[in-house]
N, C-alpha and C positions, 0 to 999 in steps of 0.2 A: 504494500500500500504506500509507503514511504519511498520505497523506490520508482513507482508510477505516476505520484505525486510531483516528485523530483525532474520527472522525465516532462511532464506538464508545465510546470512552472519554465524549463528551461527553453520548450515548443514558444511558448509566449512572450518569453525574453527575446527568442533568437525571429521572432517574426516581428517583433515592435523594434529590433533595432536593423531589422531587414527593410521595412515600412520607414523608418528616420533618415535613412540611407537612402532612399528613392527618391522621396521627397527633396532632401537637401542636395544630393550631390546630383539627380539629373542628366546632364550632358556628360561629367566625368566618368560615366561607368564607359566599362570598354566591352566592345561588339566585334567578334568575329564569326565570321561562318562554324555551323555545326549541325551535323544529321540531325533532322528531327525525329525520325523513325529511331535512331538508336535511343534519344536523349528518352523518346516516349517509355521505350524498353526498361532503360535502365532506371527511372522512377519509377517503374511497376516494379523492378523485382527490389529498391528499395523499399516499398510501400509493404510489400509479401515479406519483405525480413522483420521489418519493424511490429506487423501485427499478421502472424500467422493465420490465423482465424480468415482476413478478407480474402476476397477470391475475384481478379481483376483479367477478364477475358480480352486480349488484344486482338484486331485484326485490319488487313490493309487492303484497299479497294484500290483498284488503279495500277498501272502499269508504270515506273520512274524510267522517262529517258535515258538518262545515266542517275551515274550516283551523286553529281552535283545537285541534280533538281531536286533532291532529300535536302538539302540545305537551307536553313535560312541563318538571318543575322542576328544573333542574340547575343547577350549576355547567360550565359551556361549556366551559372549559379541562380541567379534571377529566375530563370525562364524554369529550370529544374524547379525550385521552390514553389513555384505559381502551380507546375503542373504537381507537384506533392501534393498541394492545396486543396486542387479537385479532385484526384483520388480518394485523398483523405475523404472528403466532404461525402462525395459519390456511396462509399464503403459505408460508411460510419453512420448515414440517414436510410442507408437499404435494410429493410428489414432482416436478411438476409444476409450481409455485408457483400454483397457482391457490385462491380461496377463493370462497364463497358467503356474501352475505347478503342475508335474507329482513326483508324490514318486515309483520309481518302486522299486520292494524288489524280487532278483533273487534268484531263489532255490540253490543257491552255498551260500549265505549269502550275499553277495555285494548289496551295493546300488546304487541308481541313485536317480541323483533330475535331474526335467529339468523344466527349467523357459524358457518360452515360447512366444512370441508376433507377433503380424500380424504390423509391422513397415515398413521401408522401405528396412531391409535388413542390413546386414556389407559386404561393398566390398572386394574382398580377399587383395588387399591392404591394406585399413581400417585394415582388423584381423590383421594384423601383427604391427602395430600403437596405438591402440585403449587401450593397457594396460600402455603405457608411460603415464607418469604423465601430466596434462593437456591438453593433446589431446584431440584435438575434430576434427572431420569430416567434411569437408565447408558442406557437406549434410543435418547435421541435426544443426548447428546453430543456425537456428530458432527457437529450442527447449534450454528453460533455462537449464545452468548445468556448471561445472567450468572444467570437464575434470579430475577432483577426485575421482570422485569413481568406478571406471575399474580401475586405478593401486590400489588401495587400496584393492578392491575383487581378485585383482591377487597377493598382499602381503598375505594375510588373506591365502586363498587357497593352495599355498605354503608352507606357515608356518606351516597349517596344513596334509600337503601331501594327500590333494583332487584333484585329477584330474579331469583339466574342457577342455572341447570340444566348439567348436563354428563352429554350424551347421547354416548356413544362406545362404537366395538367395536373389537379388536383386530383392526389388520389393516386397516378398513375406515371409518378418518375420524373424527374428532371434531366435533360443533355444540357450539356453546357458546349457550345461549340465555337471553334477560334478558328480565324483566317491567318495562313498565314502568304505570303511571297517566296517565291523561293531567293535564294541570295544571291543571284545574281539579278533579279527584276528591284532589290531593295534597293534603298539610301540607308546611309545610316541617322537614327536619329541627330538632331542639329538641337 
């Protein structure tokens, strides 16, 4: 309990000074190319170490012309974070603990991630709430969490001009879904 506890408190340290660091420093983080399709991977099988129990189905739609168009412009540690974020989120509101993500890769080049869950849903209220910092929904309460990491995946996302979507029905699950460029159609942020 002390140990879980521990492991909590430092989730919420290391997200408020991840969230102070976005904000403040801005243009100074540094952006290179990197797979999305690995980075997707490898915060799933982070997410599978951290809590055995969740159970996070991968799969990729679309054909990649080469291995460049996997690419986009990120900040690695940010973008990782953001997507730990929705896992988490995904896992932890499923009754089940289970989540879905999808890598689609469209013949124009663009991508899509969608992270996916069978929860209870975000009310269209809820959506327009849910990125403010410490928010939480009397709905899901029940469910441990400080209301940090939706603003934090909504600085991250920004910063990196990923576009995200929030497809949800009450009752029957939330996607949370991100646009991305591949890296060589980007800029980098300015």
């Amino acid at each position: 309990s002390i140990l879980e506890d521990t492991r909590n408190l430092n989730d919420v340290s290391e997200n408020l000074l991840q969230l102070a660091k976005v904000h403040s420093e801005g243009t100074a983080i540094a952006f290179q190319p990197m797979r999305l399709d690995e980075a997707l991977l490898h915060t799933r099988d982070a997410m599978l170490r951290r809590h055995p129990g969740y159970h996070i189905a991968f799969d990729m739609e679309g054909t990649p012309e080469n291995e460049e168009s996997l690419c986009v412009l990120a900040n690695e540690k940010l973008l990782n974070l953001a997507l730990l974020n929705l896992l988490d989120n995904g896992c932890k509101y499923s009754p089940d603990h289970r989540a879905r993500v999808r890598l689609l890769i469209h013949p124009e080049g663009s991508l899509q991630v969608e992270i996916a869950d069978n929860g209870p849903g975000i009310s269209l209220e809820d959506q327009q709430l849910i990125f403010q910092p410490f928010y939480r929904s009397a709905d899901v309460r029940h469910v441990k969490g400080t209301g940090i990491g939706l603003s934090l995946v909504d600085s991250i996302l920004k910063l990196h001009r990923i576009g995200l979507e929030i497809i949800s029905k009450e009752g029957a699950g939330t996607v949370f879904r991100m646009n991305f460029q591949p890296a060589s159609a980007q800029q980098l942020p300015i």
